[in-house]
C-alpha positions as CSV (number, residue, x, y, z in Angstrom):
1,X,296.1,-56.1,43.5
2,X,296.1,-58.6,46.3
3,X,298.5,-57.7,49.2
4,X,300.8,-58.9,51.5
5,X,302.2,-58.1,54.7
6,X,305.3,-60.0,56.4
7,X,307.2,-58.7,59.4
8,X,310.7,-59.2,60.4
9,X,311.9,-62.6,61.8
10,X,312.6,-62.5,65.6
11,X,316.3,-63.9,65.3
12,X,318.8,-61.8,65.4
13,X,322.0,-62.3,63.7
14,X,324.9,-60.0,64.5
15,X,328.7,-60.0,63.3
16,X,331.6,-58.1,64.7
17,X,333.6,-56.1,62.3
18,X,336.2,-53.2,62.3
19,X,336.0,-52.9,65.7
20,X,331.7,-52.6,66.3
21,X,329.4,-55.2,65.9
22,X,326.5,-54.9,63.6
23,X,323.4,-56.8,63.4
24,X,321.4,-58.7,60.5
25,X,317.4,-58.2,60.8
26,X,316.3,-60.7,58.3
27,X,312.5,-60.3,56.6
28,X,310.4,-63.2,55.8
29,X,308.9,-61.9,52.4
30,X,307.6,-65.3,50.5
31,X,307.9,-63.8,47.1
32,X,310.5,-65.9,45.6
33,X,311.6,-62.6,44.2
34,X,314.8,-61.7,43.2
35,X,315.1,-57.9,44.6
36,X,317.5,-55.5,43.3
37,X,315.6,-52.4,43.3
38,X,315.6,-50.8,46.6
39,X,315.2,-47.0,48.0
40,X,315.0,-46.0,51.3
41,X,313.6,-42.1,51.8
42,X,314.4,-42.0,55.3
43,X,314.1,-44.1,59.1
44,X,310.5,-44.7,58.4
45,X,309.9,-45.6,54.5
46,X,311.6,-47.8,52.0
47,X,310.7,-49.6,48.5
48,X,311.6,-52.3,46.8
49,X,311.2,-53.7,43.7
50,X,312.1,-56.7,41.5
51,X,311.5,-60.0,39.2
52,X,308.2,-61.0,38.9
53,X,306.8,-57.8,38.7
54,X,306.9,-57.8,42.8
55,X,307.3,-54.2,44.4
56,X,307.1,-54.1,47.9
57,X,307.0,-50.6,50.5
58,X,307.7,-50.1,54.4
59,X,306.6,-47.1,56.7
60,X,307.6,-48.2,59.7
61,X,311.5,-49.0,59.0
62,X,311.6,-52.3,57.5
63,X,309.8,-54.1,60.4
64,X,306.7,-55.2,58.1
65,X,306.5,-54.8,54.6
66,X,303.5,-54.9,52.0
67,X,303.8,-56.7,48.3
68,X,302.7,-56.8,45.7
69,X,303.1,-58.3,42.4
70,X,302.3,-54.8,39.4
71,X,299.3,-56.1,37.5
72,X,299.6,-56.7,33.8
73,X,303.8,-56.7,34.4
74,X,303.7,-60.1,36.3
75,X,306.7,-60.9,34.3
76,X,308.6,-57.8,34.6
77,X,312.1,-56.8,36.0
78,X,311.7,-53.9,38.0
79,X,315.5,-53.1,38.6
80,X,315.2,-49.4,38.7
81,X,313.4,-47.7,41.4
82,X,313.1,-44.3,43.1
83,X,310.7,-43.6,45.7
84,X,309.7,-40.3,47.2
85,X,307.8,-40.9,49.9
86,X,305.1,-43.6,51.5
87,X,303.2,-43.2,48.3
88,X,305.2,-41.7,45.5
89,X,307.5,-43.9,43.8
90,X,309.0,-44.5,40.3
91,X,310.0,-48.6,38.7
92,X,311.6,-49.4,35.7
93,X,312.2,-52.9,33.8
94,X,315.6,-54.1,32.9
95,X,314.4,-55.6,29.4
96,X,311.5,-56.0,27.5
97,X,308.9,-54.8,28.0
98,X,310.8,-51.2,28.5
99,X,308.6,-49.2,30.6
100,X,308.7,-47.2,33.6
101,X,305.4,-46.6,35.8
102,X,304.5,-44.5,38.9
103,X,302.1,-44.7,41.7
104,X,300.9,-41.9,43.7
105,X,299.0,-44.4,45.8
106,X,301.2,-46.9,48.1
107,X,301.3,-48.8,44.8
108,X,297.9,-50.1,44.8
109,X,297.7,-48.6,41.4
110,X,300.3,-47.9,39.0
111,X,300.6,-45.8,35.4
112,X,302.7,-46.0,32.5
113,X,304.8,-42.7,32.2
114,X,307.1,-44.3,29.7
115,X,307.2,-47.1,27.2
116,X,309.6,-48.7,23.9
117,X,309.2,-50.7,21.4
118,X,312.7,-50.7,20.9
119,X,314.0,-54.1,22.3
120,X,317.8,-52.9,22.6
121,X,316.4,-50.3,25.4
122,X,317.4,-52.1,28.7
123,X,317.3,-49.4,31.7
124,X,320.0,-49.6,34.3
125,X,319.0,-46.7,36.8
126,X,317.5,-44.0,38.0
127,X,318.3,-41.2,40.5
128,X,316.4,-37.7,40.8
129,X,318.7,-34.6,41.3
130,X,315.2,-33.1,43.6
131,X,311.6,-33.6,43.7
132,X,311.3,-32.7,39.8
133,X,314.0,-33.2,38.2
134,X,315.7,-37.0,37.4
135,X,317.4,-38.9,35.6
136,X,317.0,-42.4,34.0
137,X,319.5,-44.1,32.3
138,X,319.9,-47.5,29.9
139,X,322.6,-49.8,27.9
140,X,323.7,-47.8,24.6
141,X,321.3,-46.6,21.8
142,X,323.2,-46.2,18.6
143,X,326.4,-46.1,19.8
144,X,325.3,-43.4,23.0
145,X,324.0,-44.2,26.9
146,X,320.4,-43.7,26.8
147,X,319.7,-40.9,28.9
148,X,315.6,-40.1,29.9
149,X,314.9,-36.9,31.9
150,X,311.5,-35.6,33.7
151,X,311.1,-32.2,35.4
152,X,307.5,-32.9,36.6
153,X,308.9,-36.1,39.5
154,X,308.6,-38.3,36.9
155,X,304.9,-38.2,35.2
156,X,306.7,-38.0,31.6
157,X,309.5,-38.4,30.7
158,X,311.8,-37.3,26.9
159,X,314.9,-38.4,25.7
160,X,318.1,-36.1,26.4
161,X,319.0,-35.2,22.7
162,X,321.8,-37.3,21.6
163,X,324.8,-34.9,21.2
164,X,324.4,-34.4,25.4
165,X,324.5,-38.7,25.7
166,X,328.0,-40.1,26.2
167,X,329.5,-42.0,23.4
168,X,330.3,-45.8,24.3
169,X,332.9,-48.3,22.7
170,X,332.1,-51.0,21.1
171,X,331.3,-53.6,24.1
172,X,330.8,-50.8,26.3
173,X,327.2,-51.3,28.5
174,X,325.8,-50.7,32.0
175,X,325.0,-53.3,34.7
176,X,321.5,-53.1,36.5
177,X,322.8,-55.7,39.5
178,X,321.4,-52.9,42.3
179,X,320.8,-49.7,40.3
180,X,323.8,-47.9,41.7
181,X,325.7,-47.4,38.7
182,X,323.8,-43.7,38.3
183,X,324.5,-41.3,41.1
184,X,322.9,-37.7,41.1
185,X,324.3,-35.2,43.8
186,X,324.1,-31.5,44.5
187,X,321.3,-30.6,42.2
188,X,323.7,-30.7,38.9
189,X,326.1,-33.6,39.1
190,X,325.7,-37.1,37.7
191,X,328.0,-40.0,37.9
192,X,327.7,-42.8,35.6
193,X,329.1,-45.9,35.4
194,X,330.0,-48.5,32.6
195,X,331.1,-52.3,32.1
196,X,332.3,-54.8,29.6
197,X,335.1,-54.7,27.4
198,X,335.7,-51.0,28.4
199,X,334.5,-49.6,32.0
200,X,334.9,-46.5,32.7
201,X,333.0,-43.1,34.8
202,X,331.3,-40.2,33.2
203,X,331.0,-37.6,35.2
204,X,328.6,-34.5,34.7
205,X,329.0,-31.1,36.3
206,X,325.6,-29.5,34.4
207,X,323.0,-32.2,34.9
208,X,324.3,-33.7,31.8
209,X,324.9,-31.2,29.0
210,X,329.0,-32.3,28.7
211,X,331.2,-35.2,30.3
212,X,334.1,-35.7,31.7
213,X,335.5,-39.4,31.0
214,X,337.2,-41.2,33.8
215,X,338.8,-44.6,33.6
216,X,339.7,-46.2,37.1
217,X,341.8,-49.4,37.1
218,X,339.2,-51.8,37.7
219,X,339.0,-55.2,35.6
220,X,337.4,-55.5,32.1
221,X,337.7,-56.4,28.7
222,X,334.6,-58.9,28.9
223,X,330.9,-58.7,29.0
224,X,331.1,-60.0,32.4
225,X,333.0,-57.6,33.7
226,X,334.0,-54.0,35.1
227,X,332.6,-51.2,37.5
228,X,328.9,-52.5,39.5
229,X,328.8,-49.6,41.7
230,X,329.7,-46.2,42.2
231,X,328.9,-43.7,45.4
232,X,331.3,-40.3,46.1
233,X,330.9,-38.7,49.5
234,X,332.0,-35.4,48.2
235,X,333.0,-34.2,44.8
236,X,336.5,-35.5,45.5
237,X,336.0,-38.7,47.5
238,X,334.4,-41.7,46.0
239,X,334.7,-45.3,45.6
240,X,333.9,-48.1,43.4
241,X,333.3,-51.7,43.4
242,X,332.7,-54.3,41.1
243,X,334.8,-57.6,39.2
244,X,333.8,-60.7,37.4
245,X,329.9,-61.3,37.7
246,X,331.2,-65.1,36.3
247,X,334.0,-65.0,38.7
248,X,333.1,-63.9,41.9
249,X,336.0,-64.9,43.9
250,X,338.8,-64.5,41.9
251,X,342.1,-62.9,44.4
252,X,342.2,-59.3,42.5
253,X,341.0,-56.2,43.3
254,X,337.5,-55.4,43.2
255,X,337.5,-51.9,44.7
256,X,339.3,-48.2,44.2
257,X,339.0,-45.2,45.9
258,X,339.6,-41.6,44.8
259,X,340.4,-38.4,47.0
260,X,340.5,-36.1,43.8
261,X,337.6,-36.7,42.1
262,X,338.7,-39.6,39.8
263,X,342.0,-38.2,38.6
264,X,344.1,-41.3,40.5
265,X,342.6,-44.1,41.8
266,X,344.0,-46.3,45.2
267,X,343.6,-50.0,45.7
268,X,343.2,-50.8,49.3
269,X,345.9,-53.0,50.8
270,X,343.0,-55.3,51.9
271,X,340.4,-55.4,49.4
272,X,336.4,-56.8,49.8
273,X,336.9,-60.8,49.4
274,X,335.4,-61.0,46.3
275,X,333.3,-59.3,42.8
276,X,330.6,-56.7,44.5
277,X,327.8,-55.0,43.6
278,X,326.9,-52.0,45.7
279,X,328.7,-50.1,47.2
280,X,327.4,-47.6,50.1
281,X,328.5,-44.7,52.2
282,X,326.8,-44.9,56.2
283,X,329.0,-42.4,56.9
284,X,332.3,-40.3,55.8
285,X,334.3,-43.3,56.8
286,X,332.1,-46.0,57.2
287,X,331.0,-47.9,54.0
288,X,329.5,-51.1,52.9
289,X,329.7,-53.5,49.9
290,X,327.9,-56.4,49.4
291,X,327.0,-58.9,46.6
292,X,326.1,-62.7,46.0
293,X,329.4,-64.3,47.9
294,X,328.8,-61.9,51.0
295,X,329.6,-58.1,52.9
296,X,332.5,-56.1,53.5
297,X,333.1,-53.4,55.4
298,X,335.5,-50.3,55.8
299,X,336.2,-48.0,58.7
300,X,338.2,-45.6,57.0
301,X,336.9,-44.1,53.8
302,X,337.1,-47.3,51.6
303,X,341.1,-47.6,51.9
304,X,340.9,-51.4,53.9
305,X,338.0,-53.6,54.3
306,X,337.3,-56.2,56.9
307,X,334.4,-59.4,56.0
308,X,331.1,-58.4,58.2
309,X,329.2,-61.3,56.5
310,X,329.4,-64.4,54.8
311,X,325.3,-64.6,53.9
312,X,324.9,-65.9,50.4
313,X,322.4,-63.4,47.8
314,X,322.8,-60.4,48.4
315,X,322.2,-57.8,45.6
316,X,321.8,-54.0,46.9
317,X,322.6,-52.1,50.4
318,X,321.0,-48.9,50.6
319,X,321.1,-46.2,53.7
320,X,318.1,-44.0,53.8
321,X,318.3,-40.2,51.8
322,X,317.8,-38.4,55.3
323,X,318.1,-40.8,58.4
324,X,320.2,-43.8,59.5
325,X,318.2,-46.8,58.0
326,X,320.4,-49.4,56.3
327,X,318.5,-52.0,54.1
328,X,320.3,-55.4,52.1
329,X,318.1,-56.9,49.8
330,X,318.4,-59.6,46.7
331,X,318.2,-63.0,45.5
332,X,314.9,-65.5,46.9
333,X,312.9,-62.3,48.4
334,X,316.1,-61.9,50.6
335,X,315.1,-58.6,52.9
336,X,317.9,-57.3,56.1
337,X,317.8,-54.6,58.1
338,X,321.4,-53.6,59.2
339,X,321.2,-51.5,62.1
340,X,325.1,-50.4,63.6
């Protein structure tokens, strides 16, 4: 595989919000990609991965960047990805072909661990509970989420038997817009979350043996529509985000919070400006949320946001596993670092 190498544009584009400013590192990437994908391990390495079978990795936090387009997946979707480290690192396409492959390597080579036939598998995330043990999840297979799990970090993978897979209504689906719809936490506990004419949260205290539903006021009853992104803080304090993919501006709320675990759900009394996608703790009371019409932020737990940014294309914030990087990435090879 040919590869590329693009560092960080000099500008530097800041925005005061809530009270601090922060600042916008854009990356000149020429890939044309449309990245949704993303994982940052911590200050010094981040992935990302996306249309056109491009996949791209940092080790020196975000300032230059090597890509690559996955041979023989050229006209892949790589919306699911979980790295591990500078050279370990998991990708999975939204559509067909369904497979998901892993490097051990800096992605110079890559291996199927996974493939289907079945063209009504479409994979929406992936998170890993550890170093062994993940999980990776797709839109509903007779009736029930598709649920994969590996306890080797991912070199195979085996279906979680159905009776353990959460039942759907009809209409009932996943979105893959930035892979944060599947949330892993504390070494047993999985969050997932659902779209379309029903959207709801199913929540798993035992790595996914039972369920417990949860359905937060947030809008749906079409395709288009419903929960985009999840992230909790603590077993009792999360929020979500989301709206009208073919609305993105319509005035109602786009974003709950909960401080008891998803029994009652708040709607702030100034919500983000419009439908998001991610959603992203940087720290107890700081969060994030971004999507195609632009970025919101919230000092105090996700209860009132406050526009940070009006910049068109943005799919997926992510803050780094153990550190303090913050990366934005999305639509046209669009690559930020966010530094508070």
């Amino acid at each position: 595989m040919k590869s590329y190498c693009f560092s960080l544009i000099i500008t530097l584009l800041s925005f005061t919000a809530i009270g601090q400013e922060l600042h916008w590192q854009p990356i000149i990437t020429n890939t044309g990609a449309s990245f949704r994908g993303l994982s940052v391990v911590d200050d010094h390495t981040a992935w990302v991965s996306g249309s056109k079978g491009w996949v791209g990795h940092s080790t020196d936090g975000g300032n230059h960047w090597h890509f690559a387009q996955v041979k023989g997946f050229e006209k892949c979707d790589f919306r699911s990805l979980y790295a591990f480290d500078q050279n370990n690192a998991i990708i999975a396409s939204a559509g067909v072909p369904a497979v998901v492959l892993r490097t051990n390597d800096g992605g110079r080579n890559w291996k199927v661990v996974y493939s289907s036939d079945d063209t009504a598998v479409f994979f929406d995330g992936i998170d890993f509970f550890n170093k062994n043990e993940g999980i990776l999840y797709g839109d509903p297979i007779r009736g029930s989420l598709l649920i994969l799990r590996t306890e080797n970090g991912g070199d195979s993978w085996h279906e979680a038997p159905l009776a353990n897979r959460p039942k759907l209504q009809e209409g009932e689906a996943s979105f893959a817009a930035s892979g944060t719809t599947i949330r892993c936490y504390d070494n047993n506990r999985i969050v997932i979350a659902t779209g379309g004419k029903y959207s709801r949260l199913f929540i798993s205290y035992d790595k996914g043996t039972h369920w417990r539903i949860v359905s937060p006021p947030v809008i749906h009853g079409e395709n288009s529509t419903g929960i985009f992104s999840t992230a909790f803080f603590n077993e009792r304090t999360g929020v979500i985000v989301g709206g009208n993919y073919k609305q993105e501006q319509v005035k109602v709320n786009h974003v709950f919070c909960t401080t008891d675990g998803g029994s009652t759900w708040k709607a702030p009394a100034f919500p983000t400006r419009g439908y998001r996608e991610c959603v992203e703790y940087l720290n107890k009371n700081t969060l994030i949320a971004t999507g195609p019409s632009g970025t919101d932020v919230s000092s105090d737990g996700g209860i009132n946001w406050k526009p940070v940014s009006d910049e068109k294309g943005f799919h997926v914030v992510r803050k780094s596993r153990t550190g303090s990087l913050i990366i934005m990435a999305g639509a046209e090879g669009k690559i930020s670092l966010v530094k508070l």
